[in-house]
Every structure is written in structure tokens, then in C-alpha cells.
N, C-alpha and C positions, 0 to 999 in steps of 0.2 A: 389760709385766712385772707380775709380782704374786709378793708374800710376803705369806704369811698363817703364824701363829702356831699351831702343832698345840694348843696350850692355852688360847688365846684364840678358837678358833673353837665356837659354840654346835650342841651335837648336840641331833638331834630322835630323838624312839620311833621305833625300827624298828616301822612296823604291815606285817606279813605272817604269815600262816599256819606255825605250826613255829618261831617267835621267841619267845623269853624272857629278859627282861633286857635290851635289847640297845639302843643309842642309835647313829647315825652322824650323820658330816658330811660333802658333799661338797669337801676340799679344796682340788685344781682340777677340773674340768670345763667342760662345755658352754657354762656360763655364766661362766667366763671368758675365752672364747676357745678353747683348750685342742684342735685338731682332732683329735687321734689316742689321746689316754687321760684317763682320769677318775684322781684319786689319793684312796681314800676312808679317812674314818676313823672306826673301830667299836672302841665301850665295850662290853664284855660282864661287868657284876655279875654277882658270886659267885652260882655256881650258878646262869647263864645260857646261852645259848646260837643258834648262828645254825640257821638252818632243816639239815633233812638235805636237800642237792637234788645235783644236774647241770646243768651246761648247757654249749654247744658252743663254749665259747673259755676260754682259760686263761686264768688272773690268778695274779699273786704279792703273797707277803702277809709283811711284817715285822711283827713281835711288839715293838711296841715299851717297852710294859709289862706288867707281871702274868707267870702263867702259867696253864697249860692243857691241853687236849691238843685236837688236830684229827685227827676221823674219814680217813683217805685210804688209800688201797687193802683197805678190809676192816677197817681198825684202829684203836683211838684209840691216837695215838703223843703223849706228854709235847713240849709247848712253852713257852719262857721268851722273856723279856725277851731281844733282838740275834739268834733264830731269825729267817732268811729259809723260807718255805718255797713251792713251784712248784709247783701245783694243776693238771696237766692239763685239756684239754677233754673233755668227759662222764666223769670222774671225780665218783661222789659223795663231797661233804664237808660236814662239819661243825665247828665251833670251839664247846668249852667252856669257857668259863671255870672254875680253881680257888678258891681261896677269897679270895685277894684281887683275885679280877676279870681279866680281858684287857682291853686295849687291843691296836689291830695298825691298820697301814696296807695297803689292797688296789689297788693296781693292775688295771685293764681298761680291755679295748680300746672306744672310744668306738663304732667300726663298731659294736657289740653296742646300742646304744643302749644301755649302761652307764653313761652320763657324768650318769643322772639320779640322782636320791637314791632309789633302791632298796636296802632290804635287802636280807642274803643272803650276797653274796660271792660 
């Protein structure tokens, strides 16, 4: 079993290509045990944001503070604080932070070798 504290857990620099602002922590994962999903969590500072990409498996992502908006089908659509939102596989996306910053929890699937501390989303 494991509880871990979304606000007691220490986030490190997303370092990747197309990042700005941006800190995560792996909540559960690999290294908990954890065999089928990674549960991550990403600070994105005002006037930040996560890389523009795709890749071949889906994650879903709660907005658990701040607001923002996330590039998805073509668009940036407006996100707050209790949006869930459902990212397709090879949809590009993106998350901005507005002025008082994002937070949001990402779900992926471990198969992906996801479960590491990878920025992105």
C-alpha cells in the first residue's frame, strides 16, 4: 500500500526539448510497485508550458489547480481547476499554463514505459 501527499511530494525540472516552466513528480509508479499505470504530477508556472508532441497511447489528465488551456484537435481550448480531460493516442497536445500557473495529475499506461519521470504528458 502507499499514500503519498500531492503537496508533500518534491517535483524536479522537467528537462526536455519544447518545455518551459514546467516541474513533475512521479506519484505512483514503477517504483512503487505499481504494474499497469504511472500517476504523475506537473507544475506548469505562469506562462509555461508542456512540450507540443504525440505519442501512441492515451492518458487522462485532472486539472487539479490553476487554469489554462490544452492544445487538442487543432485548438487551444480554456482549462480550470476539477476539468478531467481524455488525450487520445497520436493526438498532438499541449498544456499552458495562465497566469496563476497549472497544476494537473496525468495518468499512463506503464506498458508505455511511462512509469519513468518523463516530462511531457
Amino acid at each position: 500500500m502507499l499514500i503519498r501527499n500531492i503537496d508533500q511530494t518534491p517535483l524536479a525540472p522537467a528537462q526536455m526539448p519544447g518545455v518551459q516552466g514546467v516541474a513533475m513528480a512521479v506519484m505512483v509508479g514503477r517504483e512503487d510497485g505499481a504494474p499497469n499505470f504511472a500517476l504523475r504530477q506537473f507544475r506548469v508556472e505562469s506562462g509555461g508550458h508542456t512540450p507540443r508532441h504525440s505519442h501512441d497511447y492515451e492518458h487522462e489528465v485532472f486539472i487539479v489547480d490553476g487554469a489554462g488551456t490544452v492544445l487538442l484537435e487543432g485548438r487551444e481550448n480554456p482549462v480550470r481547476a476539477g476539468d478531467v480531460i481524455y488525450v487520445p493516442a497520436d493526438h498532438e497536445h499541449q498544456f499552458r499554463a495562465g497566469d496563476r500557473g497549472l497544476r494537473f495529475l496525468c495518468l499512463v499506461p506503464m506498458s508505455r514505459n511511462c512509469g519513468d519521470p518523463t516530462p511531457g504528458s
